[in-house]
N, C-alpha and C positions, 0 to 999 in steps of 0.2 A: 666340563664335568659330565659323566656317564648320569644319565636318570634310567639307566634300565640296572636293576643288579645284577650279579652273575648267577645268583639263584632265586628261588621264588618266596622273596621277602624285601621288605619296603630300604630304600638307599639308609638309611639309617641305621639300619641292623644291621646291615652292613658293613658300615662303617663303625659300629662300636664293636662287632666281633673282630675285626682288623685290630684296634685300638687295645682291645686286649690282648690281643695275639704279638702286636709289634709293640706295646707299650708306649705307645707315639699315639698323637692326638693326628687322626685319616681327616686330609682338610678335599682330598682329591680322587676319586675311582672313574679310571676312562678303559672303554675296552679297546684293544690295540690288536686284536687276532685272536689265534689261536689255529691248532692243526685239524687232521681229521677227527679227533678226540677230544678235546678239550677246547675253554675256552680261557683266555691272557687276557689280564688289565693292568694297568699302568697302576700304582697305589704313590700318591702323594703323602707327606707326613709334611708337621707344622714348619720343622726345621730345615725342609726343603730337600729331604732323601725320599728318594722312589725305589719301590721295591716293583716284584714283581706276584701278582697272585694267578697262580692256573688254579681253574675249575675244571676239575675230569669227570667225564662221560662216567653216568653207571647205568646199569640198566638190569634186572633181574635175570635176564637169560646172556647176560653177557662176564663172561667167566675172567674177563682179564682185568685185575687189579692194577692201573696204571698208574695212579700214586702211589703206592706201596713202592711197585716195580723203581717208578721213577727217582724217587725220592730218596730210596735205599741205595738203588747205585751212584746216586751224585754224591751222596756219603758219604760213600765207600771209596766212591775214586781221588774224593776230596783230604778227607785222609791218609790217603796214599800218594798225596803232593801233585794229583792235576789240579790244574787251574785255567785247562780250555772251557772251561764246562761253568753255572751259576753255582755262586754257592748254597745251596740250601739252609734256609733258614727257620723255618716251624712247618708243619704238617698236621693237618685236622682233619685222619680220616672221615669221621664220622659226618663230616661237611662234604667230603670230596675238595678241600679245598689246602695247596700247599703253596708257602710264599719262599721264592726265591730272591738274589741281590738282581737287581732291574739290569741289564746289559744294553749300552749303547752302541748301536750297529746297524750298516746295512745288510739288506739281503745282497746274495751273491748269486748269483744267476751261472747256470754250470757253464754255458759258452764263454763265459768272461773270466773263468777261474783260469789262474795260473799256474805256469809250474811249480813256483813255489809255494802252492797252496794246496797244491795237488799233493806235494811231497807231506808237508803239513798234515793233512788228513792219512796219510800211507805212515808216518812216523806215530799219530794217535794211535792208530790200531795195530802197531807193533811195540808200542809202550803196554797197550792192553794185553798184550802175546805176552811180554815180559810177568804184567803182572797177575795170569793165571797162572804161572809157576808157584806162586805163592799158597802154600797148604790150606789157609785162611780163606782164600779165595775160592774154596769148593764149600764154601758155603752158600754161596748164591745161586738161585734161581735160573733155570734153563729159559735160556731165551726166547721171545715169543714165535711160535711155528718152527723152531730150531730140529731137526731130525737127521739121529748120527748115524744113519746110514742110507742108503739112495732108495732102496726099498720103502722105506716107513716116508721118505718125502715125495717118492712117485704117489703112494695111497694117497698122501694128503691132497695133490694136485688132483686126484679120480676121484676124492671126495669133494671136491669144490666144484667139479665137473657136473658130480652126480644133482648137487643144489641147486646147481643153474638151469639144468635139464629139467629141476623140477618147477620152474617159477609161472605162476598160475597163467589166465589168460583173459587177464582186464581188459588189456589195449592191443595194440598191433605189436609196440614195441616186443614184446615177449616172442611173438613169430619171427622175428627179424632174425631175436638172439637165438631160439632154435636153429632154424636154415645156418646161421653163421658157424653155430657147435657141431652141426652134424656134417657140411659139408666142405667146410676150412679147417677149424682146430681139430677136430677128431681127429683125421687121415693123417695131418702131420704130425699129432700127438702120436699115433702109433709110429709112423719113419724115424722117427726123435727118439723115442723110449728103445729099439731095438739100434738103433747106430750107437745111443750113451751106453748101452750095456754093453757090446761090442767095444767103444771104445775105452771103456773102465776097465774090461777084463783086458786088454793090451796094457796097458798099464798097471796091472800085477792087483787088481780090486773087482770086487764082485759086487750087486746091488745091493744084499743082506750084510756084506761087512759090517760091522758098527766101531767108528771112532773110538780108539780109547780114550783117555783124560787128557792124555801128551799130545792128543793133536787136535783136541778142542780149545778152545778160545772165547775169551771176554767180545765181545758182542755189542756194542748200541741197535744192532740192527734192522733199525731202519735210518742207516749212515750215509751222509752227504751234503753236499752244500745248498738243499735245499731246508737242511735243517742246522744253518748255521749263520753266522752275524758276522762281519768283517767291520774290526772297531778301526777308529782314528787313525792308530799306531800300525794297521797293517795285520793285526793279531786278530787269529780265527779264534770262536766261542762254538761250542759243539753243544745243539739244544737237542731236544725230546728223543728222551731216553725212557722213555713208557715201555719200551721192547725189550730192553738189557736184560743179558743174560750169558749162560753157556751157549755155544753155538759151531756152528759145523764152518771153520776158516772159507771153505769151499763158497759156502752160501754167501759168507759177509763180502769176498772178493768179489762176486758176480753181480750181487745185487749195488753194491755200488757204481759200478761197469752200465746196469741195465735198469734201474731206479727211471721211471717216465719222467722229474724233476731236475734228471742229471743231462748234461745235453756237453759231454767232455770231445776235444777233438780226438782225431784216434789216435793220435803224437801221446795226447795227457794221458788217454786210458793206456795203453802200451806200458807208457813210464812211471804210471799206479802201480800196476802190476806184478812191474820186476821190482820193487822197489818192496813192496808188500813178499812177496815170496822169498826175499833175501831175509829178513826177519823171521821166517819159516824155513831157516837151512838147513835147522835140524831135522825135516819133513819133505825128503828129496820131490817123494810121489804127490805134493801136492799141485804141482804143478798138474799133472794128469788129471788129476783128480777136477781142476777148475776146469778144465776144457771138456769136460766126459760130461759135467751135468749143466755147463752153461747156456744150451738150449731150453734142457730142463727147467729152469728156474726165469726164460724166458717168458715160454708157455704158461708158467704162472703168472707170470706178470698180467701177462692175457686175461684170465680169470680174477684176480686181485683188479682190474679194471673194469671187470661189470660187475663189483658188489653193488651198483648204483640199482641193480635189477632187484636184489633181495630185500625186501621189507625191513629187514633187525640193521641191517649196514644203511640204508635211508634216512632211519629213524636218528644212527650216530651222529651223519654226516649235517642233518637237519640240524642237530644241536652246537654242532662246533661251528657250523657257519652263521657269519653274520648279515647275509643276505641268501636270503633260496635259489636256487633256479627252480626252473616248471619240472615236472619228472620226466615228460619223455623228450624234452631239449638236452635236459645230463646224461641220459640212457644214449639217446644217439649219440652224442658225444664221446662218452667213454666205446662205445661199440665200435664208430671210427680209430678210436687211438688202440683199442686191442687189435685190431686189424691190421694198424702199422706195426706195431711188434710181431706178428704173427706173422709177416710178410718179411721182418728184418729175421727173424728166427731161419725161416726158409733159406731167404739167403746165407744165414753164416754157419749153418750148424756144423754144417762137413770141414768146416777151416776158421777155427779159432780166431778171430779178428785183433786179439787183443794181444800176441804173443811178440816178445822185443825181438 
């Protein structure tokens, strides 16, 4: 049994705010994980049922409501007959704290996924295609970093650029990441951003376009087997959904492709793909569309790998983890892994990797 609790009040309180919440006498609380946001515990009840309780990250200057977010879409999807996903079961904003039904599972590590797991995941987010058809369905919230047009998600990349360029100058670390911005990522950020415009307008699209409704899409968006459970029976569970929302197809297809936790061979990613855009048939151009900003979305990748440099993404990352590293042993660390995406971008930008 856990003697730390998930938040800053004695295992007791703990355990009787559960008891209320589940109306079950809590004989058990272990912490078992959690992602970059939150923290997961196992909840035992007298009768020998385990639930699941996340505590999500809040922070005063941090604007994204991940329980609300989360909680609302497993609802929503729950209701509408998925059953990849936990079922939700109470939520206590006011805690930051939501319990869901406990799922038994392993992690799936992406080199070992299969094809039929691969299709698996390609069939989920063409069920979610289906179900933004639904008029009801525009009532949810735009997905987290979602932008319907290539212009407002190039700014966003040049704004994450601009915060990196500004990280003070404690340690050496911080020099390292300059030299790395100004004389790696920059240059190819410019070759990249004039090839994807170039290649969007052959393809009948310009970088201000914005999406209409009909070719936006339901979104977990941050999707993949690294946030998913493979039970007994072979059947995939799709977890943290803190990001769900509206979203630009384009994005959802790449970043599964290019997720640092997915590691698919290029056979799986290939057969992701076409399998994904057959469900988008009514949306000829989207296939252009994934190949024009799939470097784009690389390059972020890149920058979404040194938030370990900014102070407010430390502080999250400190909290969801249940052991620290030092700070400038994760700094070098994430600064090497941008560099291999930075290096895989170089090589694939001019020739689509992923096309059947």
């Amino acid at each position: 049994m856990s003697s730390t609790p998930p938040i800053e009040c004695s295992l007791e309180e703990v355990r009787a705010r559960l008891a209320g919440i589940l109306n079950r006498n809590v004989i058990g609380i272990k912490r078992i994980g959690g992602g970059g946001n939150s923290q997961v515990y196992s909840v035992e009840t007298e009768n020998a049922q385990r639930f699941a309780l996340k505590v999500y990250f809040r922070h005063p200057n941090d604007k994204q409501n991940r329980l609300t977010t989360e909680y609302g879409s497993f609802s929503y999807l729950w209701a509408n007959g998925f059953r990849e996903i936990p079922q939700p079961l109470a939520a206590r904003p006011e805690l930051s704290w939501a319990v869901y039904q406990f799922i038994e599972g392993d992690k799936i590590p992406g080199a070992q996924a299969s094809d039929a797991e691969v299709l698996n995941a390609a069939d989920f987010l063409g069920r979610l295609r289906d179900l933004s058809r639904k008029s009801e369905s525009r009532r949810l919230g735009v997905a987290s970093e979602a932008f319907f047009s290539v212009e407002a998600m190039l700014e966003n990349l040049n704004q994450r650029l601009t915060r990196l360029r500004g990280v003070g100058e404690e340690t050496a670390a911080p020099q390292t990441l300059r030299d790395f911005l100004a004389r790696e990522f920059t240059p190819l950020l410019e070759r990249v951003t004039s090839w994807s415009e170039s290649r969007l307008h052959a393809a009948g699209m310009s970088f201000a376009q914005k999406l209409s409704w009909e070719q936006r899409t339901l979104s977990p968006s941050d999707f993949g087997f690294h946030n998913a459970l493979r039970q007994r029976n072979g059947r995939i569970i799709f977890l943290d959904f803190e990001y769900f929302g509206w979203d630009d197809p384009a994005k959802m297809i790449v970043d599964f492709l290019l997720h640092p936790a997915m590691n698919l061979s290029p056979d799986l990613k290939k057969r992701f793909v076409s399998v994904v855009l057959r469900r988008f048939a009514d949306w000829p151009g989207l296939s252009g569309r994934v190949e024009s900003v799939y470097p784009l979305f690389g390059l972020k990748w890149c920058l979404i790998m040194l938030n370990e440099f900014l102070p407010s993404e430390l502080l999250r990352r400190q909290f969801a983890s249940a052991a620290g590293a030092e700070r400038s042993t994760l700094q070098r660390q994430q600064l090497d892994k941008a560099r291999q995406m930075l290096n895989r971008i170089r090589r694939e930008y001019e020739c689509f990797p992923c096309r059947d």
